[in-house]
Backbone of each chain as ProteinMPNN parsed JSONL, in Angstrom:
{"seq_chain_A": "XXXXXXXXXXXXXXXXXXXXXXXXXXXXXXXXXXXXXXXXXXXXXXXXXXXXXXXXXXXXXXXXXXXXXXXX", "coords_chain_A": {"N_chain_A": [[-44.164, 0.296, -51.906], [-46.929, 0.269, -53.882], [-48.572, -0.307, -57.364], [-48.327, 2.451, -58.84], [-50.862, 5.164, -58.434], [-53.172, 3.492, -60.343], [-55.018, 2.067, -59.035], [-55.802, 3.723, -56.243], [-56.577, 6.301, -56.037], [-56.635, 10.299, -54.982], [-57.69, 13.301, -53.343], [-56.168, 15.848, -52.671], [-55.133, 17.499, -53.62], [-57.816, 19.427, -54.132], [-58.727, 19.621, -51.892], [-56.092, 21.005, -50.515], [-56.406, 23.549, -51.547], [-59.506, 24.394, -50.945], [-58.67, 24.528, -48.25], [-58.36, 27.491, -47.487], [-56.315, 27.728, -49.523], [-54.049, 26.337, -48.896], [-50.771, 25.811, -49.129], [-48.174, 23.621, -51.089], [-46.1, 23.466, -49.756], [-46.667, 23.967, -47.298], [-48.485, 22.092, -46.405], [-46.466, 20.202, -46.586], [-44.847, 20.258, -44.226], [-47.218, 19.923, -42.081], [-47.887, 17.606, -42.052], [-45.622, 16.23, -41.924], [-43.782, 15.319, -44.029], [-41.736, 15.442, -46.905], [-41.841, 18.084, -49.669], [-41.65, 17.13, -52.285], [-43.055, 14.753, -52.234], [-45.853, 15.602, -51.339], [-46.36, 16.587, -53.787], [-45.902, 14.677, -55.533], [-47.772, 12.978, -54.656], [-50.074, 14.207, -55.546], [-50.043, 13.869, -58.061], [-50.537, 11.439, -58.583], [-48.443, 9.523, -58.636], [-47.595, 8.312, -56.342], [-48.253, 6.282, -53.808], [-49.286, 6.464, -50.647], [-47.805, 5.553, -47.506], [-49.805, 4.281, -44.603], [-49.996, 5.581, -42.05], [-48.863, 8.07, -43.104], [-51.28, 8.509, -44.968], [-53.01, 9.136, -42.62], [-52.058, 10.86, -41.464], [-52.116, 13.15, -43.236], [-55.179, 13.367, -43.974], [-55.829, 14.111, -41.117], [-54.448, 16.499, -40.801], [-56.237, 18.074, -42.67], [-58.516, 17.384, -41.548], [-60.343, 15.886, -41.951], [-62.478, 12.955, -43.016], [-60.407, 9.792, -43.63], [-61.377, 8.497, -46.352], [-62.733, 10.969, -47.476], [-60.064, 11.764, -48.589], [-58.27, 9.673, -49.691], [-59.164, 7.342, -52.185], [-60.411, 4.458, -52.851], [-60.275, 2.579, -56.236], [-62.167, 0.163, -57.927]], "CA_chain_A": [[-44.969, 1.108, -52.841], [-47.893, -0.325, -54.389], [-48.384, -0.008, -58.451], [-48.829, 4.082, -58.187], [-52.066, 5.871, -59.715], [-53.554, 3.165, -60.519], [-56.507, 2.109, -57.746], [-55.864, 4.795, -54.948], [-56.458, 8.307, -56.155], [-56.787, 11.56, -53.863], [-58.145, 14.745, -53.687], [-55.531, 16.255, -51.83], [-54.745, 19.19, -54.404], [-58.72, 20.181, -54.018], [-58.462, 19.999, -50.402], [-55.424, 22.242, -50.407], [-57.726, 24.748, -52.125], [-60.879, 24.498, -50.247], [-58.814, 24.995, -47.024], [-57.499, 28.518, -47.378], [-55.383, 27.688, -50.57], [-52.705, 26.199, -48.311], [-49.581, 25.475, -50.283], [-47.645, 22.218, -51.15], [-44.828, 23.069, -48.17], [-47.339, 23.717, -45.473], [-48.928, 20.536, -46.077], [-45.611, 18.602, -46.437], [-44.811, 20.519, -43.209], [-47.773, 19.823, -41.084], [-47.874, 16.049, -42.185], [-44.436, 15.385, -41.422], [-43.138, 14.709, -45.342], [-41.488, 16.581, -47.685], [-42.847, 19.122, -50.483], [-41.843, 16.387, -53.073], [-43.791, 13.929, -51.277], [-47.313, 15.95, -51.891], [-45.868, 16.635, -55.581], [-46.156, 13.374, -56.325], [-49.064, 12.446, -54.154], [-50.96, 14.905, -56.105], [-50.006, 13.931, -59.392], [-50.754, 9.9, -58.427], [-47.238, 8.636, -58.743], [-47.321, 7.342, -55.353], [-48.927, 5.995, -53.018], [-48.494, 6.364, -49.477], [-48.404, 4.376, -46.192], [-51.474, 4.189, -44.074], [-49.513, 6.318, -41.108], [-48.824, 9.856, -43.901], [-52.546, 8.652, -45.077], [-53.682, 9.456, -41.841], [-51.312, 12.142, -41.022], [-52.347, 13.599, -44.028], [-56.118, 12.889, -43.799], [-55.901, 15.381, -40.17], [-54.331, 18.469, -41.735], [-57.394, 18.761, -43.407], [-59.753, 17.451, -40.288], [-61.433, 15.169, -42.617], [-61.646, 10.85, -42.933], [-59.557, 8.972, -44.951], [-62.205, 8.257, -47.364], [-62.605, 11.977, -47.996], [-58.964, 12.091, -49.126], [-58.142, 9.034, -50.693], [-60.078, 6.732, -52.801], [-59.814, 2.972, -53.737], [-61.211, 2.417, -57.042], [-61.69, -1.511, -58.408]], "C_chain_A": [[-45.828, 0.209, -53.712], [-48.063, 0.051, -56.288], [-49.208, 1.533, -58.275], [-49.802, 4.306, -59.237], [-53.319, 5.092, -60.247], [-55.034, 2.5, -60.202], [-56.668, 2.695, -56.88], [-55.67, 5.987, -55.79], [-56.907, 9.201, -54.701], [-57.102, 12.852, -54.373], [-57.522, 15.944, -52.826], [-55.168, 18.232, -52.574], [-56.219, 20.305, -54.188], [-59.308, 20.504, -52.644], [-57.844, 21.446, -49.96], [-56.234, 23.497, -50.682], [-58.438, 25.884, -51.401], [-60.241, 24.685, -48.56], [-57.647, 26.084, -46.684], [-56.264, 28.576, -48.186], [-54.271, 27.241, -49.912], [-51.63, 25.34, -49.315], [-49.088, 24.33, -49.733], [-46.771, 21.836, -49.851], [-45.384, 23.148, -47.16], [-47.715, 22.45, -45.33], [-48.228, 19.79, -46.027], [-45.234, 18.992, -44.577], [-45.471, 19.961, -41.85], [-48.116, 18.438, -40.815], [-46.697, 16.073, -41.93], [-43.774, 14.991, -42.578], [-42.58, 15.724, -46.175], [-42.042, 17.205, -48.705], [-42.899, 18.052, -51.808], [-42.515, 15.138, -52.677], [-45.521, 14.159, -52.118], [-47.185, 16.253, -53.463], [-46.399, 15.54, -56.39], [-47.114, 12.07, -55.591], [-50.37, 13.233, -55.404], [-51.1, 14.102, -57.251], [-49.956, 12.083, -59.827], [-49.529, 8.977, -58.916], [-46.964, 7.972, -57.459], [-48.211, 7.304, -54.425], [-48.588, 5.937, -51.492], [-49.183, 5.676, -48.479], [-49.38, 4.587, -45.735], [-51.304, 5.542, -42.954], [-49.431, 8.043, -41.666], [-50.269, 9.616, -44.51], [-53.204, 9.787, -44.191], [-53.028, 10.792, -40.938], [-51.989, 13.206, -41.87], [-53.816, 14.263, -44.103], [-56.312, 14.309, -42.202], [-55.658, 16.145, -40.076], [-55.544, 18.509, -41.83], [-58.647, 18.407, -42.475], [-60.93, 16.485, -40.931], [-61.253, 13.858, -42.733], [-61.059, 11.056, -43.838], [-60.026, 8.987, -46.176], [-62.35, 9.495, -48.135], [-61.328, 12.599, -48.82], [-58.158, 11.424, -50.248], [-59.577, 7.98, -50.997], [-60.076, 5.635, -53.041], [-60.918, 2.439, -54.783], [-61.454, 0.304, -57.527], [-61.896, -1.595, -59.558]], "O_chain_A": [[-45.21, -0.685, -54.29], [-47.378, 1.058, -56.472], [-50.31, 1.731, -57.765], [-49.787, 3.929, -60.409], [-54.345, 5.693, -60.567], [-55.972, 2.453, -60.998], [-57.749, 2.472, -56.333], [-54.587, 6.477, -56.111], [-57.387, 8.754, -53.659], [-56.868, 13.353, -55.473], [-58.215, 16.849, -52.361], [-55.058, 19.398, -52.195], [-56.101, 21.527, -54.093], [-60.122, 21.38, -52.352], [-58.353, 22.445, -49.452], [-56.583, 24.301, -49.818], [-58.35, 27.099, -51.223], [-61.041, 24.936, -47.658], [-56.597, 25.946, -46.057], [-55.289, 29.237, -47.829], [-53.254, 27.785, -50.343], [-51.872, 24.392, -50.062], [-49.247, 23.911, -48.587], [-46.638, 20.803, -49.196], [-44.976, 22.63, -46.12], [-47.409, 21.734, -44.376], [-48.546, 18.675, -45.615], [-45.349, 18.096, -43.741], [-44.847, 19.628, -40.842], [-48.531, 18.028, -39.731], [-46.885, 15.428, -40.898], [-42.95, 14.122, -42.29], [-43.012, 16.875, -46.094], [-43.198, 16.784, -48.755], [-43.962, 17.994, -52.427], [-41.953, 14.304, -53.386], [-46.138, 13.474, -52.934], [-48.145, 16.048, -54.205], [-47.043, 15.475, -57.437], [-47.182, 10.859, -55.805], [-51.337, 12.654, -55.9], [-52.206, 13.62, -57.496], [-49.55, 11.561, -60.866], [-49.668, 7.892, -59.482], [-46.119, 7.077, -57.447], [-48.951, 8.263, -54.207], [-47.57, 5.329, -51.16], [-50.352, 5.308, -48.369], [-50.145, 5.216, -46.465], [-52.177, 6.408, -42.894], [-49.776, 9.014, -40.993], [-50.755, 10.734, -44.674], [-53.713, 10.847, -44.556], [-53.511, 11.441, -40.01], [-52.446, 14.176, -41.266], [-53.886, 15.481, -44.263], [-56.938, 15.345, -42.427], [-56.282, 16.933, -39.365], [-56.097, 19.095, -40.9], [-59.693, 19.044, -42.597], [-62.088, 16.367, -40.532], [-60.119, 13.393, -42.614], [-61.002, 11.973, -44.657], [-59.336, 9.401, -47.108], [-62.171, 9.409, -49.349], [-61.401, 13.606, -49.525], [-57.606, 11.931, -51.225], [-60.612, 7.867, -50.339], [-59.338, 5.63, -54.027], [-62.036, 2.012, -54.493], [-60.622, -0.555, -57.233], [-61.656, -2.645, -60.154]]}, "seq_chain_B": "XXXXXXXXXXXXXXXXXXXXXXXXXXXXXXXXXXXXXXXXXXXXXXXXXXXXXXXXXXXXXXXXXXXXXXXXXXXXXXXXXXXXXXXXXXXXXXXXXXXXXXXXXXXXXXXXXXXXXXXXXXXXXXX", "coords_chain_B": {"N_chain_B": [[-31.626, 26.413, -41.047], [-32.034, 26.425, -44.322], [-33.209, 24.02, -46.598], [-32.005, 24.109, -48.589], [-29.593, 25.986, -48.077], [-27.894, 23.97, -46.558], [-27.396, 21.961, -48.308], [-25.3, 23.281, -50.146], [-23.497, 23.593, -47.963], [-22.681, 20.973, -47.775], [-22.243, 19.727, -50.272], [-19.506, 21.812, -49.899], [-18.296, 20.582, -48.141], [-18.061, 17.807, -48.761], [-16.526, 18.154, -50.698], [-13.678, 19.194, -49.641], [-13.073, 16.914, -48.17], [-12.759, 15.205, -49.891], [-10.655, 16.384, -51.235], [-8.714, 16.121, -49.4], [-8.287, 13.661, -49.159], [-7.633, 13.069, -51.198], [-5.081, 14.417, -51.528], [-3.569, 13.017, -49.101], [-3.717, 10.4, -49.893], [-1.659, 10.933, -52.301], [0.629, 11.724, -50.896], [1.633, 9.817, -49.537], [0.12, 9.349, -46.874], [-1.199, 7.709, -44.285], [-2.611, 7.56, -42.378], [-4.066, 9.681, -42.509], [-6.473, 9.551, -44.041], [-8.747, 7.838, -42.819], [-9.533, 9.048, -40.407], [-10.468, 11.423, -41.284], [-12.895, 11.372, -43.16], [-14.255, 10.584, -41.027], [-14.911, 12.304, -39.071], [-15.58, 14.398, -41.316], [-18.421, 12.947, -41.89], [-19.042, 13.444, -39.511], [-19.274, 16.458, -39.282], [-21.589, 16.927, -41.115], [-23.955, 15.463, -40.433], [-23.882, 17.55, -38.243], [-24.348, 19.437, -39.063], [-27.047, 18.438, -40.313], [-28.449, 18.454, -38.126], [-28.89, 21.31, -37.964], [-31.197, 21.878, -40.03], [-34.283, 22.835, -40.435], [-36.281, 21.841, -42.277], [-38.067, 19.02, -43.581], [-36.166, 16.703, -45.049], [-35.857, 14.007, -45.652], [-38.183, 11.317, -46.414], [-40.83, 8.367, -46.169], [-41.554, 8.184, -48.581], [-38.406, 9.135, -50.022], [-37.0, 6.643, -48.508], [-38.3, 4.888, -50.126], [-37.943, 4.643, -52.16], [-35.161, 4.959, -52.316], [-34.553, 2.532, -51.355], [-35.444, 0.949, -53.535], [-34.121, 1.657, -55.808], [-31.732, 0.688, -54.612], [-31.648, -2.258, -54.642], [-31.899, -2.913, -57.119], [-29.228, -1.736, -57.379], [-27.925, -3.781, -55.901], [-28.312, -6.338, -57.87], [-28.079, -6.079, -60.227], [-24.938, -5.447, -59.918], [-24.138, -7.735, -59.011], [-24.714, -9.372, -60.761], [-23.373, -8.944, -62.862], [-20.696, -8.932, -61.844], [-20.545, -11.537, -61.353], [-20.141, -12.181, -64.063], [-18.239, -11.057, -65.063], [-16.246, -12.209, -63.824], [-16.287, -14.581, -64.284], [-15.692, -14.932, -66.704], [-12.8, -13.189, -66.813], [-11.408, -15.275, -65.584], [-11.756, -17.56, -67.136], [-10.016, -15.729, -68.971], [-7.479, -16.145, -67.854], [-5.452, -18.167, -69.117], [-4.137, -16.323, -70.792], [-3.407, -14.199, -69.703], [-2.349, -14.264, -66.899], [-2.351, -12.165, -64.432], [-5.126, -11.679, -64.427], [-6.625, -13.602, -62.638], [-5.842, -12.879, -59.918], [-7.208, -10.428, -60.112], [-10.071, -11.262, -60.823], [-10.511, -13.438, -58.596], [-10.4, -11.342, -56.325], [-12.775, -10.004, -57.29], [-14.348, -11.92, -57.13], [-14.806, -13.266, -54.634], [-15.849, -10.935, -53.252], [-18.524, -10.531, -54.168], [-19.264, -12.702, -53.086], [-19.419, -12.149, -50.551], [-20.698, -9.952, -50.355], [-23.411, -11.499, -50.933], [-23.414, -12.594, -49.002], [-23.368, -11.164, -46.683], [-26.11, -10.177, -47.498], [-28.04, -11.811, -47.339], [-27.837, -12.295, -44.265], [-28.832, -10.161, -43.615], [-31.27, -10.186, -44.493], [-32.197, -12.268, -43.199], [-32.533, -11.097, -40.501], [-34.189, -8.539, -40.638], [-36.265, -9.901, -41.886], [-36.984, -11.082, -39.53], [-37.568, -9.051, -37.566], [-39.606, -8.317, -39.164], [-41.261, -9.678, -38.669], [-41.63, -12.257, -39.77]], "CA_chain_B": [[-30.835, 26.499, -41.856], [-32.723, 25.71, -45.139], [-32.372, 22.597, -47.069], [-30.8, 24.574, -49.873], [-28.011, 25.899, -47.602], [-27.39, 22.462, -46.224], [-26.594, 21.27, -49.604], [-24.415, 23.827, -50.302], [-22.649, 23.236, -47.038], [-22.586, 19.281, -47.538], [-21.025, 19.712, -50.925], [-18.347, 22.059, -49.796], [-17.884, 19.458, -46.73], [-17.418, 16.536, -49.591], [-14.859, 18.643, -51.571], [-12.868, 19.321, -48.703], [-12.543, 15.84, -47.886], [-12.054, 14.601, -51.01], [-9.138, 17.304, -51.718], [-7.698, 15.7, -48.495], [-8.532, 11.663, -48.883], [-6.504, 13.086, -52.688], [-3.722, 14.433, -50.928], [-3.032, 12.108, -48.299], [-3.064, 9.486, -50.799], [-0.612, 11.14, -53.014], [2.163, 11.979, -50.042], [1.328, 8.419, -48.604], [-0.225, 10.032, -45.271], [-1.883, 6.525, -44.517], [-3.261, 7.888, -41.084], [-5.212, 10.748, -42.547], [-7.642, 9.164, -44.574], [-10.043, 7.323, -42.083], [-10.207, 10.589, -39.231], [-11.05, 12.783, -42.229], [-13.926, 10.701, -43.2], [-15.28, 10.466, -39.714], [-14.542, 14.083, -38.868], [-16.983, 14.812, -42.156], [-19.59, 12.385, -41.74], [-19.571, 14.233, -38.272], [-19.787, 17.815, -39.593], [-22.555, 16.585, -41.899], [-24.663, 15.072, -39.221], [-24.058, 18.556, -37.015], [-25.096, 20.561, -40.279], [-28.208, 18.028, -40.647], [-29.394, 18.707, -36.788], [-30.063, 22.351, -37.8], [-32.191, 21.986, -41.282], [-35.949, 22.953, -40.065], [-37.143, 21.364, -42.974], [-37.936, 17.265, -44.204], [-35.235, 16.514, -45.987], [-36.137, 12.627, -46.141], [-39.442, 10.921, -46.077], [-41.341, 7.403, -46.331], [-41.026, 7.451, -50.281], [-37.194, 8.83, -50.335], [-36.909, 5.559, -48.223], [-38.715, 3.584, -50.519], [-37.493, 5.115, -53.306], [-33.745, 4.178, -52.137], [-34.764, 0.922, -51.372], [-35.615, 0.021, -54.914], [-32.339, 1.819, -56.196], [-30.63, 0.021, -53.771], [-32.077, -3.883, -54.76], [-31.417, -3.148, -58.709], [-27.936, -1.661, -57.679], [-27.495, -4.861, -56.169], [-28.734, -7.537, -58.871], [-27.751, -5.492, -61.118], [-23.473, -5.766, -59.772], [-23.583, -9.124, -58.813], [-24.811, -10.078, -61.867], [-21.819, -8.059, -63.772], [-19.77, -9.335, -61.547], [-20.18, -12.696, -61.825], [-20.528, -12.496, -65.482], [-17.119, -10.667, -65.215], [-15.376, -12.88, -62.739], [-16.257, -15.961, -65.08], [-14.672, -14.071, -67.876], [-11.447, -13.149, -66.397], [-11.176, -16.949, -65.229], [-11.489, -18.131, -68.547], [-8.775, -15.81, -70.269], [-6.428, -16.715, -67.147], [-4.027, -18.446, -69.565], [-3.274, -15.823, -72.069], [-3.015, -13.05, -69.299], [-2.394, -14.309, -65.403], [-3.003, -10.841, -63.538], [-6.539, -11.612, -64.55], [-6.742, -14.35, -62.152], [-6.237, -12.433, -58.837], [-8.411, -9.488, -59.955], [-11.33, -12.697, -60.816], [-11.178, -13.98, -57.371], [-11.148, -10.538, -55.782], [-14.497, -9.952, -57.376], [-15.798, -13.284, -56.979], [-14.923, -12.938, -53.522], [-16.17, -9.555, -52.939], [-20.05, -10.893, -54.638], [-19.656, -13.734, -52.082], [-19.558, -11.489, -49.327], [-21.648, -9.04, -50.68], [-24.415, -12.029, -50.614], [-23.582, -13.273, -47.179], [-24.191, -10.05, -45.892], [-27.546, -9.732, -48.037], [-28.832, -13.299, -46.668], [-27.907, -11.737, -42.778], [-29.821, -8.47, -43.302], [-32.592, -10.623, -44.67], [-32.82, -12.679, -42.001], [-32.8, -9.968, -39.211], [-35.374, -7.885, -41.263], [-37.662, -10.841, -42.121], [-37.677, -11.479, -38.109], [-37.825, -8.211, -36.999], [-41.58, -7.52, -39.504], [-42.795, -11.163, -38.274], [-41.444, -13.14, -40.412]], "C_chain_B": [[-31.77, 26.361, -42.998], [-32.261, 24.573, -45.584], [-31.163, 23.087, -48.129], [-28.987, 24.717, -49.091], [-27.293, 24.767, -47.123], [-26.635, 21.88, -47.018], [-25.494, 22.247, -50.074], [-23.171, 23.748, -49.157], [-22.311, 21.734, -47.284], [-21.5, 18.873, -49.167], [-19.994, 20.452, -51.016], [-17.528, 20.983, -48.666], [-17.218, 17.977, -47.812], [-16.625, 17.205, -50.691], [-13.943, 18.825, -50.536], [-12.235, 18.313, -48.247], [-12.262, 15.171, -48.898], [-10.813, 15.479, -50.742], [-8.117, 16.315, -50.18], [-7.786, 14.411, -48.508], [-7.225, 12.102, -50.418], [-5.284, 13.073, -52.097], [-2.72, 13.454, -50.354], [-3.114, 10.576, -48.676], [-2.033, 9.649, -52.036], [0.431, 11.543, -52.011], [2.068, 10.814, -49.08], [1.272, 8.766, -47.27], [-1.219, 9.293, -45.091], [-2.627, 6.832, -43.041], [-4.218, 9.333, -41.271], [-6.883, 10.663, -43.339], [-9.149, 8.698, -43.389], [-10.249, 8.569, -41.281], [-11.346, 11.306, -40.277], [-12.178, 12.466, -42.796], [-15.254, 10.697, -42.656], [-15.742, 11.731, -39.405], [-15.726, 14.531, -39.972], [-17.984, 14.176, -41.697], [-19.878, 13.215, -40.237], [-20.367, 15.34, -38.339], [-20.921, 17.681, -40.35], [-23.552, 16.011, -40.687], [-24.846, 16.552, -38.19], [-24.619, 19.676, -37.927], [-26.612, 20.274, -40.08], [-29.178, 18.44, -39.301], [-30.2, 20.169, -37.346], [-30.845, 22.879, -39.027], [-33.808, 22.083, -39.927], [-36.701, 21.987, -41.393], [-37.427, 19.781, -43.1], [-37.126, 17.022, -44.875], [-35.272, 15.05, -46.305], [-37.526, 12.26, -45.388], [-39.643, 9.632, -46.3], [-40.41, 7.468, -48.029], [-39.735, 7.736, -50.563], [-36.807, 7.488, -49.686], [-36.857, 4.803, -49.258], [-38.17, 3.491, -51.916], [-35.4, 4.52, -53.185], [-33.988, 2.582, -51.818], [-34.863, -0.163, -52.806], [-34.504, 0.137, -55.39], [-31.522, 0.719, -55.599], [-30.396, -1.398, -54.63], [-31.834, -3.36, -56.27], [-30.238, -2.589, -59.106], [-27.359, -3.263, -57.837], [-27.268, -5.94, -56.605], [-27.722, -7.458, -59.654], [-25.495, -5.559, -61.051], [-23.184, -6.961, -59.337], [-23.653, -10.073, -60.183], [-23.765, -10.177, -62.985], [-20.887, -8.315, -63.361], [-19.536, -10.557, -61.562], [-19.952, -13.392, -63.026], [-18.581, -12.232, -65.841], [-15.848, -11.198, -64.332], [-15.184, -14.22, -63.468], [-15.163, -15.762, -66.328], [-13.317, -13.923, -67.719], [-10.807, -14.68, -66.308], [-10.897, -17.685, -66.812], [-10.755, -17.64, -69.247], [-7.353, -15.435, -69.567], [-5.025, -16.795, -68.218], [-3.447, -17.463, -70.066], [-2.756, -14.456, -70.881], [-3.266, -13.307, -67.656], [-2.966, -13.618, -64.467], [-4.312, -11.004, -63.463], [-7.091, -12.573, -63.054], [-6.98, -13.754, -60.334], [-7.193, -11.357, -59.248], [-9.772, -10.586, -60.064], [-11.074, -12.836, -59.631], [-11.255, -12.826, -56.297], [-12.754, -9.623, -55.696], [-15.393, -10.948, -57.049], [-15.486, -12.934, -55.391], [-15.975, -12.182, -52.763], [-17.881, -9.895, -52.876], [-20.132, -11.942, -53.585], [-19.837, -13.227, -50.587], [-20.682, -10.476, -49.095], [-23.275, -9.846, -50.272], [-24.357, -12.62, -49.247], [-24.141, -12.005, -46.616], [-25.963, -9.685, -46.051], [-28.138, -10.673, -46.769], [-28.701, -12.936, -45.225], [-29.009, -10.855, -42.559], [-31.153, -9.108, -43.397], [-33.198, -11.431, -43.955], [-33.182, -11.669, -40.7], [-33.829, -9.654, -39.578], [-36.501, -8.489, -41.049], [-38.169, -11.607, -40.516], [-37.752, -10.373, -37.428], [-39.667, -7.506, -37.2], [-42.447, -8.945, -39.409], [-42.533, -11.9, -38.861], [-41.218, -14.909, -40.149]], "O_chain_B": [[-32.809, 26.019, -42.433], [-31.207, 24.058, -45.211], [-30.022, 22.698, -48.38], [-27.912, 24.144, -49.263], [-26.081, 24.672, -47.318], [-25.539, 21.371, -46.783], [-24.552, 21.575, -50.496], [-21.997, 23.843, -49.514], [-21.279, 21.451, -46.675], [-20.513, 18.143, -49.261], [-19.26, 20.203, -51.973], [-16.318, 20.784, -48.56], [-16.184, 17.344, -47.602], [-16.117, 16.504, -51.566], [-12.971, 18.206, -50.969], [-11.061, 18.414, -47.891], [-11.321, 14.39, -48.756], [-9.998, 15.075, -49.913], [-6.925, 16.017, -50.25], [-7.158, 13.923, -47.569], [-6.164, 11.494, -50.564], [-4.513, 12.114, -52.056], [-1.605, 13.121, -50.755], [-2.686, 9.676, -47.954], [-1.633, 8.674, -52.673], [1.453, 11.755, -52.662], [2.426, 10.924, -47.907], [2.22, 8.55, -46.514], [-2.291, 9.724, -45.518], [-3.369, 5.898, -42.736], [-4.888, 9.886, -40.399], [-7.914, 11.33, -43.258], [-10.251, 9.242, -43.319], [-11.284, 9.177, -41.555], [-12.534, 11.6, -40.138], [-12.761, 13.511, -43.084], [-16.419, 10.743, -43.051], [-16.911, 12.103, -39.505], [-16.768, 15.001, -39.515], [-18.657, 14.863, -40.927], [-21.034, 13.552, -39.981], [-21.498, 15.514, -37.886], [-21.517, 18.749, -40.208], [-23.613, 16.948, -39.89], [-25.829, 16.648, -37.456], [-25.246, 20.654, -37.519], [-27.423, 21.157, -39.803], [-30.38, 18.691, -39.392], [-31.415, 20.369, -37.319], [-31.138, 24.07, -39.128], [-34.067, 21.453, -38.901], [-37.802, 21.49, -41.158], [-36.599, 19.238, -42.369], [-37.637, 17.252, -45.971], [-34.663, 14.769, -47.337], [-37.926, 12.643, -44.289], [-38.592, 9.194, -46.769], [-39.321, 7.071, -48.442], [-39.285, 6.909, -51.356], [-36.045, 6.94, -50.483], [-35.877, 4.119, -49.556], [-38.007, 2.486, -52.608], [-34.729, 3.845, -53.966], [-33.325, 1.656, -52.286], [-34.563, -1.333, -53.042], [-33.754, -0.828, -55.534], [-30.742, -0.005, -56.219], [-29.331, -1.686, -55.175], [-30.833, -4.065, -56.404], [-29.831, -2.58, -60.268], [-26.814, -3.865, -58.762], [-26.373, -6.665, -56.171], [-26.792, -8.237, -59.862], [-24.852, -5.701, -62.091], [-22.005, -7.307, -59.253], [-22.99, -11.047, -60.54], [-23.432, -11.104, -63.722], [-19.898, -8.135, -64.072], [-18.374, -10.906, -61.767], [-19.687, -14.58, -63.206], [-17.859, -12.922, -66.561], [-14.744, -10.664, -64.229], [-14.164, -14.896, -63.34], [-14.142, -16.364, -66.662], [-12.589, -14.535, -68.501], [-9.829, -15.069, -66.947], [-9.887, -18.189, -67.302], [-10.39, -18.299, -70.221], [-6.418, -14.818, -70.077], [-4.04, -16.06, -68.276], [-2.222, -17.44, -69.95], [-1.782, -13.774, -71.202], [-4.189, -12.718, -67.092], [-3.852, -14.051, -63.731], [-4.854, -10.524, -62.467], [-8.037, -12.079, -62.44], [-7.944, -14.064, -59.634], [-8.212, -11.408, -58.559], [-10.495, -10.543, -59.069], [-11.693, -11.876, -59.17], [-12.015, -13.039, -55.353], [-13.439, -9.036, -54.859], [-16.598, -10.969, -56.796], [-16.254, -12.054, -55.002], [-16.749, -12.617, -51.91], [-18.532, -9.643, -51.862], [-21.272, -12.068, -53.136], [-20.331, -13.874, -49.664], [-21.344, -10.23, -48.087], [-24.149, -9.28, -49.614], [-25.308, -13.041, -48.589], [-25.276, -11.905, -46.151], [-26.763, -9.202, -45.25], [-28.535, -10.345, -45.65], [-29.723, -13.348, -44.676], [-29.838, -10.8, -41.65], [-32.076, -8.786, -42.65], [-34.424, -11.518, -43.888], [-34.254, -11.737, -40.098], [-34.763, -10.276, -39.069], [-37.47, -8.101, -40.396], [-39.145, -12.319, -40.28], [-38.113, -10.664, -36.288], [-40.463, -6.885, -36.496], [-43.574, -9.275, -39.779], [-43.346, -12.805, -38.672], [-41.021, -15.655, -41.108]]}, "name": "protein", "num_of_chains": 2, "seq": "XXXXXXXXXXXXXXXXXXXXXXXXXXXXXXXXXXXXXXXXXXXXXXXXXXXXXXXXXXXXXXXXXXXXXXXXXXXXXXXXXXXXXXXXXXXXXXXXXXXXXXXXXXXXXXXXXXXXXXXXXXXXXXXXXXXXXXXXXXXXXXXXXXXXXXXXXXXXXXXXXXXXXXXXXXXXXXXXXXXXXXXXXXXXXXXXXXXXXXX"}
């Protein structure tokens, strides 16, 4: 785990939203992670591997870049 | 199953075996402890097959991983602090002496095993 929140943010909660309001357990569902997982993806306490990035990242059909962010 | 019922099954599964690891150490039934153990960790494992849900992920991993490494600093450190201690008030109270070298022991084994895992590990990610 990398220092969380701090240079990788996401827009994963405005995703959820924008694709048919899908809720926290479908998305831990269809990524493969659990509901506390996107809880605390959302809310930038953690950061996740490159593999639930990109798991993550194809729920929604969109790049990486569109999901997370690396700020400097 | 859900996860909820799981857990409700997993802690009637670890009262059950406690009440019997209790027992069969109070009527000295020295052959019922280890089965009853296995026998759970079994039923727990045949519970866990039928959860539909995630019940562990990357960050509970990583998240036990850190627990883990500041359990273990964290008791070797207490134990050697408390193994030195005993040693030193030896004279006034003997008994102290075998409980001190069953802890120092115990931390010496505890780190042999670390220093194994850490070699395997550190050649298994390339190290």
């Amino acid at each position: 785990m990398t220092t969380p929140g701090r240079r990788i943010s996401n827009r994963i909660r405005r995703l959820r939203f924008d694709h048919g309001e899908m809720t926290q357990e479908e998305l831990a569902a269809r990524a493969g992670c659990t509901r506390q997982t996107i809880i605390a993806l959302e809310q930038g306490k953690y950061v996740p591997s490159i593999e639930l990035a990109f798991k993550i990242a194809r729920v929604f059909a969109v790049s990486l870049e569109e999901v997370f962010q690396y700020e400097e | 199953m859900s996860y909820r019922k799981f857990r409700i099954w997993k802690m009637m599964v670890v009262i059950f075996v406690s009440v019997l690891l209790g027992w069969s150490i109070a009527n000295d039934y020295a052959l019922v402890p280890v089965p009853a153990m296995i026998a759970g960790l079994v039923v727990m494992r045949l519970l866990k097959w039928g959860v539909k849900e995630e019940t562990v992920d990357e960050r509970v991993f990583s998240v036990a991983d850190k627990a883990a490494m500041l359990v273990f600093r964290v008791f070797v450190l207490l134990s050697c602090m408390a193994s030195a201690t005993m040693f030193a008030l030896n004279r006034e109270n003997t008994d102290l002496e075998q409980a001190a070298f069953t802890l120092a022991f115990s931390v010496c084994v505890l780190l042999l095993f670390y220093y194994l895992a850490f070699i395997y590990y550190n050649r298994k990610y390339g190290g």
